[in-house]
N, C-alpha and C positions, 0 to 999 in steps of 0.2 A: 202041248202048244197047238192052237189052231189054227194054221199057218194060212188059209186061206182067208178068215178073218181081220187076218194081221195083214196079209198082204194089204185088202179090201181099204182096210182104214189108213195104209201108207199111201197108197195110189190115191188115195180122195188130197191128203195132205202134197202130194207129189203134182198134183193136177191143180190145186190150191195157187202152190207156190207160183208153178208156170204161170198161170192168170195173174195173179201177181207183179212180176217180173216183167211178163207184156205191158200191164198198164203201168208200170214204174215207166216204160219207155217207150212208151205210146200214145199215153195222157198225160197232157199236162194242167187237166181241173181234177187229176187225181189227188186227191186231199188224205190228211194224216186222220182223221175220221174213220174214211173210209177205209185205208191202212189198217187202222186196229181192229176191226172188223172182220176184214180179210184176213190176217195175220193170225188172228185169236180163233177162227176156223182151222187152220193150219195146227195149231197147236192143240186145239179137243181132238183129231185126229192123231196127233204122234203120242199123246199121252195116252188116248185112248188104247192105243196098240200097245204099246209098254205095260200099261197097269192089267193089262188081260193078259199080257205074252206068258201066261203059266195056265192060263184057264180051259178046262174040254170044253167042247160042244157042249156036251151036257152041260155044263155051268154057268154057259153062256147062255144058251135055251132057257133056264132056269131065270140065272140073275141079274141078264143084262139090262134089261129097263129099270127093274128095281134099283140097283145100285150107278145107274150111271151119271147122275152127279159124283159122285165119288172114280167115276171111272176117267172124269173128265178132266182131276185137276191135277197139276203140277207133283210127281212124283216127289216124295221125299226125301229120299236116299241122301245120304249127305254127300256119295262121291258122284254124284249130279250137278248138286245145285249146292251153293254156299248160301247159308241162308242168312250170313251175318249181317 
């Protein structure tokens, strides 16, 4: 586990949210647009750390660009996500 990487991509998602949260309450031309945007940034970051939290350095050196559509989406795990 590359825990520095992992951190890296929580803090973006952690930093994400806070921005977030200010503009939920501190704008009010903050629109649901804008929202999913914001939010869906948030989420390529916690998946992103998820779907690598087993990966070396070396693997990520290797196959983080190449693979990171796949790195980006919604885990599958069923005791995740119900996907019914």
């Amino acid at each position: 586990m590359e825990k520095e990487y992992l951190k890296s991509q929580l803090d973006e998602a952690a930093l994400q949210l806070s921005e977030i949260i200010d503009k939920l309450k501190n704008q009010q031309d903050y629109d649901y647009t804008e929202f999913q945007i914001d939010i869906q940034h948030v989420i390529v970051h916690i998946n992103t750390a998820y779907n690598i939290g087993t990966w070396s350095k070396e693997k990520l050196d290797k196959d983080y660009n190449d693979k990171f559509d796949e790195l980006i989406r919604i885990p599958d795990d069923k005791y995740l996500i119900d996907h019914s």
